[in-house]
N, C-alpha and C positions, 0 to 999 in steps of 0.2 A: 750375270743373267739379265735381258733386256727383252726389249718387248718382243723386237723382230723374232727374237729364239724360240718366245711361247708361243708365239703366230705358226711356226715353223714346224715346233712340236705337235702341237692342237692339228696343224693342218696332216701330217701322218698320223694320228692316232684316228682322227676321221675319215682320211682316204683309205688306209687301208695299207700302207708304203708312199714309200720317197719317190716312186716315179709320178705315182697318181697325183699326189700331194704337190712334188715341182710344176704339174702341166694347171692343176686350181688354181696353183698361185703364181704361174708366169714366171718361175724363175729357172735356172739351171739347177738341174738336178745333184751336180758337182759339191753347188754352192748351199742347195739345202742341206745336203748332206755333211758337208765341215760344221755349216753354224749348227747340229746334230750332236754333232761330234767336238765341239766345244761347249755349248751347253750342259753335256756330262762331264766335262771336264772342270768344268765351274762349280757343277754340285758334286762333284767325284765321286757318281757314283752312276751307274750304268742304266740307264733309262728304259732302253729293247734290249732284248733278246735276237741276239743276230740269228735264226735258223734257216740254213740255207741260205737262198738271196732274198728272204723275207724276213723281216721285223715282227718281233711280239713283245708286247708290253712287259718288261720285270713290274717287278712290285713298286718299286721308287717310281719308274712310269706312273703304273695307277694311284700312288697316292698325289702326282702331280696335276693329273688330268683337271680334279676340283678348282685347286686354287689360279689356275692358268688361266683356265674359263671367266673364273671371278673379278681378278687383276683385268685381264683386256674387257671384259662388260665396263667393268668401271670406266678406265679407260674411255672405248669409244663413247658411254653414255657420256664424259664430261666434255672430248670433242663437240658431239653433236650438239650438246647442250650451245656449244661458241656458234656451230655450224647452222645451227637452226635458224639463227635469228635473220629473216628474212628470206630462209630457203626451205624447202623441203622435209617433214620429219624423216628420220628414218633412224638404225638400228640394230642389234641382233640381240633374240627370246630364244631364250633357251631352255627349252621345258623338257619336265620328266613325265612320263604318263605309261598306266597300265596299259596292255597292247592293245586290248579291246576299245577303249577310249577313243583312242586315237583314230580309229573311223568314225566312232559317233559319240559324243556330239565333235570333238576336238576337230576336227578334219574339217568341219562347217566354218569354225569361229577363225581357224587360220586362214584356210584361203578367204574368207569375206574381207577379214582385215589387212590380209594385203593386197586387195583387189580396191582395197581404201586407200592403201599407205603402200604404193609399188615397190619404195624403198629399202621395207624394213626385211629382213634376212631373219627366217624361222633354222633353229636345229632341232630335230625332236628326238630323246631317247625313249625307249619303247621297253618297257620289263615287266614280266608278268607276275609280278604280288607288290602289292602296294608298298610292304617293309623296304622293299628295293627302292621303289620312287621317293620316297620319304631318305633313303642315302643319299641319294644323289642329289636332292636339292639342301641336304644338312650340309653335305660336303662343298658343297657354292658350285657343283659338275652342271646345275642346272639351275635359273633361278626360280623357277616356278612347276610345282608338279600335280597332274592331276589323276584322281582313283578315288574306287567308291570309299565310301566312310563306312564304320566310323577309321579315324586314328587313330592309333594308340602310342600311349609312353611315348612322345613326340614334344620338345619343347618349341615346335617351329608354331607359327603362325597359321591356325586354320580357317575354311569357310565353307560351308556349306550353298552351292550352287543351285541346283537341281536336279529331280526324280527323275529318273530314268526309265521307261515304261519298258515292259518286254513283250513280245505277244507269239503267236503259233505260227510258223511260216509253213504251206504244204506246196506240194507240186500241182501245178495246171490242171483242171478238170476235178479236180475231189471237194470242192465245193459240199458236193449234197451227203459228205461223210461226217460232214462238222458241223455240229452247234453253233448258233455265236450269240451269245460267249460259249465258250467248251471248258468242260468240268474239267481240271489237271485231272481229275481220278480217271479220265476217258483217256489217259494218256500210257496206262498201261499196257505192257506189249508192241506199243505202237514204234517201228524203226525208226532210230534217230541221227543224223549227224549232228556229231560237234565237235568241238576243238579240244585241244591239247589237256590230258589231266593235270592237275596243277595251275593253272591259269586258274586266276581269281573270278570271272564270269564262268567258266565251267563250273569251279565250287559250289557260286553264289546258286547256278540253275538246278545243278542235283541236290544240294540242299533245299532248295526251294520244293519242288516235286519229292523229296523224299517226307519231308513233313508232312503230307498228304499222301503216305503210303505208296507211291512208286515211285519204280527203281526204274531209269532211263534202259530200253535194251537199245545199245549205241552200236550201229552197225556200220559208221564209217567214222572215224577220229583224224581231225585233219587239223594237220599244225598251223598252215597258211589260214586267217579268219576269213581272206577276199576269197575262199574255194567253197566256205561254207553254202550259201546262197544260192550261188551256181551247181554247188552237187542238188540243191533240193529240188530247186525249178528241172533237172534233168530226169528228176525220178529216183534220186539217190535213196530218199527218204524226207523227214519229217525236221524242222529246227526249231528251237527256241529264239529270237532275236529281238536286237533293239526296233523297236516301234520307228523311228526315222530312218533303220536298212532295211526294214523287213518295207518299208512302202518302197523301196526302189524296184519289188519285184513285182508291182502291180501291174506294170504297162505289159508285161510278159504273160498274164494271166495268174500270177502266183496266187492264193488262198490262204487269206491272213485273218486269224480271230484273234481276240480277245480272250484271254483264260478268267478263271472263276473257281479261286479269288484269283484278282488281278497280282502280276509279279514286278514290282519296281525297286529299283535302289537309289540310295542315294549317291549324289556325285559331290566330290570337293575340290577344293584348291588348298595346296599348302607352299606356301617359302617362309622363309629366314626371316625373324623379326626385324623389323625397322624399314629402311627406305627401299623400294623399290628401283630400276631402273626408270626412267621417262614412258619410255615404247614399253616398256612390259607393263607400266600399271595403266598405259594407254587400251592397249590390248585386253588385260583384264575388263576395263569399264566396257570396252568393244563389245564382250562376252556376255556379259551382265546384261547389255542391252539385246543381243541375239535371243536368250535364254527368256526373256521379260515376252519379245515379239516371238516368240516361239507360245511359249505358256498362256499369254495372252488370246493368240489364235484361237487354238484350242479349247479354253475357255468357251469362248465368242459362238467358235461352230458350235460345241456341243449345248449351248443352252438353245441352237438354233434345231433344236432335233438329233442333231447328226452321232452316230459313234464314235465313239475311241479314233478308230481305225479310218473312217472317214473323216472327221474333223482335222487329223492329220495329214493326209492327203491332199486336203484343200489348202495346209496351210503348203504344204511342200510345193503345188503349187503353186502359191501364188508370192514365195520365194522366189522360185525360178522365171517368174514373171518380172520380178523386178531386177532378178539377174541381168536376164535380156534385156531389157528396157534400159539398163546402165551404161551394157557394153558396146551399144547401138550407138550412145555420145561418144565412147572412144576407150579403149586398149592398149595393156603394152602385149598382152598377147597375140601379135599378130607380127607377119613378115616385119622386121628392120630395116 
């Protein structure tokens, strides 16, 4: 077993198959396929599941996928560690995180930081209950995983990040229906979308709202989270959401208060105790400092008068201000 084989494996168990997997990696498809098929033959035992002309992971597959992942981190982190010196950082983070996260805040601290570090190469796994994210970074499949707290029966490495604010998202024009702040008790009867039963922000929100006596009537349940927002702004109905998506629907006219009591959770980080990769604990302080200028903001506006909801606003944008003002010195996003 050798590195190019784990490269090989790793790259089908992520494409998806050996075709997709040979055109990522620029090689013959012929050839990915033997070093495949000698790989199991090294560990004698059968990796996929041939069904049809498509591959499905056996069980020996997934209990490989962790420690392959782990081995090549190592790996390039000690490359780059040689490669660094006088050139460029860069990388690959491989996080685990509940699916909700991953729009908000995670989706902010990734692309910032590679719009830092062009170089460094995000993987993201995406599962909906925290128990899962916490497997996957025990098993070394990811090295760093993020989901609300608390943790539980976990020997990894915890930390607490920061609060996550929720508030009322409505459709265009209902303005003068709403309070602000609006009483959770005003929220009965009232139609809702939301996402999938089971997911851990579903939980956390009918938990939330039922401690205060009502029961969500959910008149659209929608697996995809990016459909929530857009059924509302169309008239679908009524959402619960994070405070930094629920502002991307302002410029549309969307109607966002404040609930009373207010609804927040907490957010964490967890991996493997001991040393970090280079770029992942890079990343992390990245974060740390996002979340600081984020919280900070907010702070700032609201001792300035301002709302919840507009203090946020202001900070969003004048994020987006310094976005533009960066990418005006220069990009890789742009023609080659």
């Amino acid at each position: 077993m050798d590195m190019r084989q784990l490269e090989y494996f790793l790259a089908v168990v992520e494409h998806g198959g050996v075709n997709r997997a040979a055109a990522a990696l620029r090689v013959a498809q012929p050839s990915l396929s033997q070093a495949i098929r000698k790989l199991e033959k090294d560990l004698g035992t059968e990796l996929f599941h041939r069904v049809g002309r498509g591959l499905v992971l056996a069980p020996a597959g997934e209990a490989l996928v962790g420690p392959s992942r782990l081995i090549l981190r190592e790996a390039e982190a000690a490359e780059n560690t040689v490669r660094s010196v006088g050139q460029g950082r860069r990388g690959r983070i491989d996080i685990a995180t509940i699916s909700d996260i991953s729009t908000d805040p995670l989706s902010v601290w990734v692309a910032r930081f590679r719009s830092e570090v062009p170089d460094v190469r995000f993987h993201i796994e995406e599962r909906d209950d925290t128990a899962d994210v916490v497997d996957l970074v025990r098993s070394g499949a990811c090295e760093v995983g993020f989901a609300a707290l608390p943790f539980t029966g976990t020997e990894l490495s915890t930390e607490e990040l920061v609060e996550q604010h929720f508030v009322l998202v409505c459709p265009p024009g209902t303005d003068a229906y709403w309070p602000d702040p609006t009483p959770i008790e005003a929220l009965s009867g009232v139609p809702f979308v939301m996402g999938e039963r089971g997911t851990t922000t579903r939980d956390y929100i009918e938990s939330a709202l039922g401690a205060h006596g009502v029961e969500p009537r959910v008149v659209i349940e929608v697996p995809q989270r990016g459909a929530l927002l857009p059924m509302v702004m169309a008239g679908g109905g009524a959402a619960i959401a994070s405070l930094r998506t629920a502002i991307d629907t302002r410029h549309r006219g969307g109607v966002i208060r404040e609930l009373s009591p207010g609804l927040s959770r907490r957010l964490g980080m967890v991996h493997r105790p001991g040393r970090l990769t280079a770029t992942t604990a890079e990343f992390l302080s990245f974060a740390r400092g996002s979340i600081n200028l984020w919280t900070d903001g907010i702070a700032t506006n609201k001792q300035l008068g301002h709302s919840l909801v507009a203090a946020a606003e202001l900070n969003a944008q004048a994020a987006d201000e310094r976005l533009c003002a960066r990418y005006e010195t220069g990009t890789d996003i742009r023609p080659q």
